[in-house]
N, C-alpha and C positions, 0 to 999 in steps of 0.2 A: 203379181209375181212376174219378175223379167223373163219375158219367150227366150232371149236368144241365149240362155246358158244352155238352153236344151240339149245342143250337138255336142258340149263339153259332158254330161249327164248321159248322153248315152255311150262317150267314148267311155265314160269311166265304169257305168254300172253294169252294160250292153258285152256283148262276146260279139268277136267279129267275126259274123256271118256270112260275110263274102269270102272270105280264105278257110274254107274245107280243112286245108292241109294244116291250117296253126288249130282249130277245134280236133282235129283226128291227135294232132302230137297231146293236147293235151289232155285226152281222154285218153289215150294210151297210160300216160304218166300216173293219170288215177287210176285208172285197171293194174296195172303193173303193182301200183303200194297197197291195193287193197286185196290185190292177189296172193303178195309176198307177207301179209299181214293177217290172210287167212290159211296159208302154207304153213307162216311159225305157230299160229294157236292151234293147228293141228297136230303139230309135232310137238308142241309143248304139253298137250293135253296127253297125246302119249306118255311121253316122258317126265311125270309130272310127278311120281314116288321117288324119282331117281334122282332129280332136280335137290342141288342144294337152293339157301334161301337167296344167295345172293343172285344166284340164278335166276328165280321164280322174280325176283323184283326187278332185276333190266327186262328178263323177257317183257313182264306187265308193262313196264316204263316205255319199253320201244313202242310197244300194241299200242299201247295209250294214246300217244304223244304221233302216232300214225294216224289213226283216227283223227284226233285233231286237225292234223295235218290235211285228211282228207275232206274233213267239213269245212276248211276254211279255204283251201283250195276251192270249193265249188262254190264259195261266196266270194273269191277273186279280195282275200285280204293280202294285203303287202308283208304284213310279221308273218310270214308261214315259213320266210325263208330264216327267219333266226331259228325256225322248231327243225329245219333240214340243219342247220351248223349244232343244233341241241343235240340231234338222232347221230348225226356223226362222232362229235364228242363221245356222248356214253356209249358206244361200239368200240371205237377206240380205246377207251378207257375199261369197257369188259375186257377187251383183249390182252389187254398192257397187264390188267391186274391176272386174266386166267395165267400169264407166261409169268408172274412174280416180275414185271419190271414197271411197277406202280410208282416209282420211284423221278419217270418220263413222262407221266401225265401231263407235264406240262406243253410238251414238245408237237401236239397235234393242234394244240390254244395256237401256238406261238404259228405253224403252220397254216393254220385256217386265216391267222389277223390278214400272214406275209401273202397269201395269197388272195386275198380279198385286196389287200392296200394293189397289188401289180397288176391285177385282172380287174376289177372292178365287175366280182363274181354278181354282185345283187341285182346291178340294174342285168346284165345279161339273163341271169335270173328271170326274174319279172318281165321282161320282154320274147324268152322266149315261152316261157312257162303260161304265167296273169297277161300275156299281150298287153301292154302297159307302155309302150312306145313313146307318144308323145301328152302321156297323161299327167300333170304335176301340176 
């Protein structure tokens, strides 16, 4: 087996342990979703006779797709950021449909592309989030 991919292998698999500061941002990020992810299953557990269905199925959807979000976070996968434009979408989409203007759905799609295509939100993403800098 070739020794010298090693240093490629450890930027890729490896958390950068010399910068404190980018491990604390990203342990924050995870405390923060799993915080806010055990916030809503507590209020939804309250409010859970009160709850219609369509309710009871984004709450679960969000929970769900959080989790995920949080286990592949801690294994540094690249797709985590399409389940962050997935979690956004259906909030949005809760929202549009709680107000009756279901009808816009389309308009947060068309929002996330225009701002993904100007910013070039993923690799920022991934570089601040997965530290992913000069890994490809």
């Amino acid at each position: 087996m070739d020794q010298d991919i090693r240093p490629i292998l450890e930027k890729r698999f490896l958390q950068d342990k010399s910068n404190p500061h980018q491990r604390l941002r990203f342990r924050n990020y995870l405390y923060i979703q799993l915080g806010i992810c055990t916030l809503i299953l507590t209020v939804f557990t309250y409010y859970f006779d009160y709850l219609q269905a369509y309710d009871k199925i984004f709450v679960l959807s969000l929970v769900i797709l959080t989790l995920i979000n949080c286990g592949a976070l801690l294994e540094q996968r690249k797709w985590i950021y399409y389940i962050e434009y997935t979690r956004i979408f259906m909030i949005t989409t809760y929202f549009l449909y709680e107000k009756d203007l279901i009808v816009f759905f389309f308009v947060p799609i068309a929002i996330m592309i225009f701002i993904e295509q100007l910013f070039s939100l993923s690799k920022i993403y991934q570089n601040t989030i997965l530290q992913l800098e000069s890994v490809e």
